[in-house]
Structure formats: structure tokens, C-alpha cells
C-alpha distance (Angstrom), angle and dihedral (degrees) to the residues before:
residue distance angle dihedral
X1 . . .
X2 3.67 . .
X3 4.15 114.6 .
X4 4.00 113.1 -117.1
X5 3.35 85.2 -121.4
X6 4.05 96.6 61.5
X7 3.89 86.4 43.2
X8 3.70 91.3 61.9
X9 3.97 93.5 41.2
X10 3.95 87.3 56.3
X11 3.57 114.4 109.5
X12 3.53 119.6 -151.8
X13 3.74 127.5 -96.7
X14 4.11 117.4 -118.4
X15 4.48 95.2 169.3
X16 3.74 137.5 -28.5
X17 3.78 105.6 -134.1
X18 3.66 123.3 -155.4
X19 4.02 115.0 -174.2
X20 3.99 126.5 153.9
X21 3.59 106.7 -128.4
X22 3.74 128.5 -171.4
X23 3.59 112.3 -110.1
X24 3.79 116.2 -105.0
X25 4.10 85.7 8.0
X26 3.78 112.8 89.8
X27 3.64 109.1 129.0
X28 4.00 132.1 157.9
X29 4.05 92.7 -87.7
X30 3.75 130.2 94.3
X31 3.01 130.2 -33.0
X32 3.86 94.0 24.1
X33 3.52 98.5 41.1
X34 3.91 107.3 48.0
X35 4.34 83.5 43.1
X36 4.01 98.5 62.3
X37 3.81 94.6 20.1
X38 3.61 90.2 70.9
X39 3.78 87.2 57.9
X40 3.67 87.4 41.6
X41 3.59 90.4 -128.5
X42 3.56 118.6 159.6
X43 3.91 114.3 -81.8
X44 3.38 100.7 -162.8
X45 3.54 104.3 46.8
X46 3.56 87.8 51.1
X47 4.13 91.9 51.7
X48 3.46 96.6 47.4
X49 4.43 101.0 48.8
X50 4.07 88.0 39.7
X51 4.12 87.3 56.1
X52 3.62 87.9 45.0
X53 3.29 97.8 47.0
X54 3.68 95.6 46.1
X55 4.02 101.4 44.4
X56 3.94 94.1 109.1
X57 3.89 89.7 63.6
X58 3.52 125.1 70.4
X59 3.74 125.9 -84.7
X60 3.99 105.6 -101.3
X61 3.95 87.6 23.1
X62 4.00 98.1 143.0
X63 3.78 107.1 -131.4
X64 3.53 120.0 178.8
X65 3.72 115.6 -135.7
X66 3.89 132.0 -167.4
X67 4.30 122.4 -148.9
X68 3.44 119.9 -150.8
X69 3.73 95.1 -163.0
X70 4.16 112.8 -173.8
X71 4.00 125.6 -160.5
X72 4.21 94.0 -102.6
X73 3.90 85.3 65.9
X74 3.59 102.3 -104.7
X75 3.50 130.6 114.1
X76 3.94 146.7 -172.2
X77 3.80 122.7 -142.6
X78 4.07 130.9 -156.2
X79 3.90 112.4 -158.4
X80 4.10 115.3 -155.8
X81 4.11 116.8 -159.7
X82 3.79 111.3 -109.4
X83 4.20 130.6 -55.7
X84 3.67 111.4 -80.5
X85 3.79 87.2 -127.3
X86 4.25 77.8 62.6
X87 3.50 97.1 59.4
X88 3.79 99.0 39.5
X89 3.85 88.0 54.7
X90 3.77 89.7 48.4
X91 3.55 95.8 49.3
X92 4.48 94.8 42.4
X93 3.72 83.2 46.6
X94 3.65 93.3 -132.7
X95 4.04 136.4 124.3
X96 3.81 103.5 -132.1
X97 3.50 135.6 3.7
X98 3.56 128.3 -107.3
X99 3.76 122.3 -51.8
X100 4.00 91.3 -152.3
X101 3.87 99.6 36.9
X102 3.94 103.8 -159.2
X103 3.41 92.1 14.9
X104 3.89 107.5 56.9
X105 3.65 121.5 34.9
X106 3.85 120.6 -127.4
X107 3.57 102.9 179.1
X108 3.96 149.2 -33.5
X109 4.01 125.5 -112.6
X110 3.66 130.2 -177.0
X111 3.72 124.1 -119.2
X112 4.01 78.1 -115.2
X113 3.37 96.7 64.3
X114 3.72 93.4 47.7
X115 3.94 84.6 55.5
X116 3.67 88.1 56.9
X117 3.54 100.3 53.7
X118 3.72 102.2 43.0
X119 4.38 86.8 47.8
X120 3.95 79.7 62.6
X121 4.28 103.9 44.0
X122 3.90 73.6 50.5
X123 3.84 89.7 89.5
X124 3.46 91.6 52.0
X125 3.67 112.5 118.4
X126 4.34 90.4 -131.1
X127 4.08 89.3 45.1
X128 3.83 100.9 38.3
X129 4.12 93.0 91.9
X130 4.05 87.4 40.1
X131 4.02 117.5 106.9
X132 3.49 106.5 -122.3
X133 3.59 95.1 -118.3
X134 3.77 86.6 62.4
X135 3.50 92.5 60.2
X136 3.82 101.2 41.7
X137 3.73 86.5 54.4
X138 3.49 92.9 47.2
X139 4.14 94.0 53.0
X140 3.91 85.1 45.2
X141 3.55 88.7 68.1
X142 3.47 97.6 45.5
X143 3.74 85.1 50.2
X144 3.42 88.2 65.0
X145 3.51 100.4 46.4
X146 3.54 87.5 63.9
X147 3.77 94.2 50.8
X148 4.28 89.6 -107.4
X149 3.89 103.0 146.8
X150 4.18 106.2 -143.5
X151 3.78 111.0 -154.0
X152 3.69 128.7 165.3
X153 3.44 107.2 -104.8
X154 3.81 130.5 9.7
X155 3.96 110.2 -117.2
């Protein structure tokens, strides 16, 4: 149950905004612009903490970010690190995924680098109460799906 007093701090709601953004990148233009002008939330506030908060990632890192935007035209933002799908791409050193997923083979990845990867989505604000187990077994399987083979160590 919510205390009467955080019920009257709550501002109201106008859109929740979900955009990927490249790290580093958000500027005025499409598709950041159109997204939080219609809210006529400010642009360049946005711009400027986003960049900020995203200078330890790459430039062109895709990081997908969700806007809280309320009705007095402000907003608050939470920034996630990169897809999984991202990261196993990255790491296999490939474009796409398999077109035949079971069938045709796009790459191979250590147990290792699985390790890696789920130590990072770790952060994440949906992962940070998940064993790490879970989450290696969970980006195992969308390994797979992509046609990445995992074996346990790289010959």
C-alpha cells in the first residue's frame, strides 16, 4: 500500500517513451527529436545527461533507453546496456545470425565468453536480483536461436 503522502507527491503521467539510442550520439534529429518533442520535453537537457551518462560505452553502442515523460513537461530517463543479441554478435564477430537456426551454423562461442556477457546484463536493473547462472543459461538459449554454437572451450 502506497502512503497518502506518496499519492499526493505523484505526478501525473503524459507518455512512457522507449527509443534505442546510440551511445554517446543523441542529438536533436530523428528519432530523438520527433519522440520527446511531441511531449515538448526539453531536447537538450535530455541530449546532454544521456551523453553523459553513456560516455563509458562505445560511440555507436546501441543502448536502449526508456522516458518517463509527466504532464508539467519534465521527464526522467533509465538507460539499459546493449541487447544480448548485441553482444553475442560482437563477440561471434558476425552481422546476423543464422538464417536456418539449428540447421546452419553461424558461429562458435566459448562458455567464457558467455560468462562475460551475462557479468555485464548483471547491472541491468531487470537482471541485478538474477543468479548468474540464470542469466548465462538464459543467453545460451538465445545463442541458439541465432544459430551461435556454445562449446566449452574454443579449439
Amino acid at each position: 500500500m502506497s502512503t497518502l503522502k506518496e499519492i499526493l507527491t505523484r505526478r501525473p503521467v503524459a507518455a512512457t517513451i522507449r527509443l534505442t539510442v546510440p551511445a554517446g550520439g543523441a542529438r536533436p534529429a530523428p528519432p530523438v527529436g520527433p519522440a520527446l518533442g511531441q511531449y515538448r520535453l526539453n531536447l537538450m537537457a535530455f541530449c546532454k545527461d544521456f551523453n553523459a551518462r553513456t560516455q563509458k560505452y562505445k560511440p555507436d553502442t546501441p543502448m536502449a533507453v526508456t522516458i518517463t515523460a509527466f504532464k508539467d513537461n519534465t521527464f526522467e530517463f533509465i538507460v539499459k546496456s546493449p541487447s544480448v543479441t548485441w553482444y553475442l554478435k560482437k563477440a561471434a564477430g558476425i552481422e546476423s545470425g543464422s538464417s536456418r537456426p539449428g540447421h546452419v551454423e553461424a558461429s562458435t562461442l566459448s562458455v567464457k565468453h558467455i560468462y562475460e556477457i551475462a557479468k555485464i546484463k548483471q547491472s541491468d536493473p531487470y537482471c541485478q536480483y538474477m543468479s548468474l547462472e540464470s542469466i548465462s543459461k538464459s543467453i545460451i538459449g538465445t545463442a541458439n536461436t541465432m544459430g551461435i554454437k556454445v562449446v566449452n572451450e574454443l579449439d
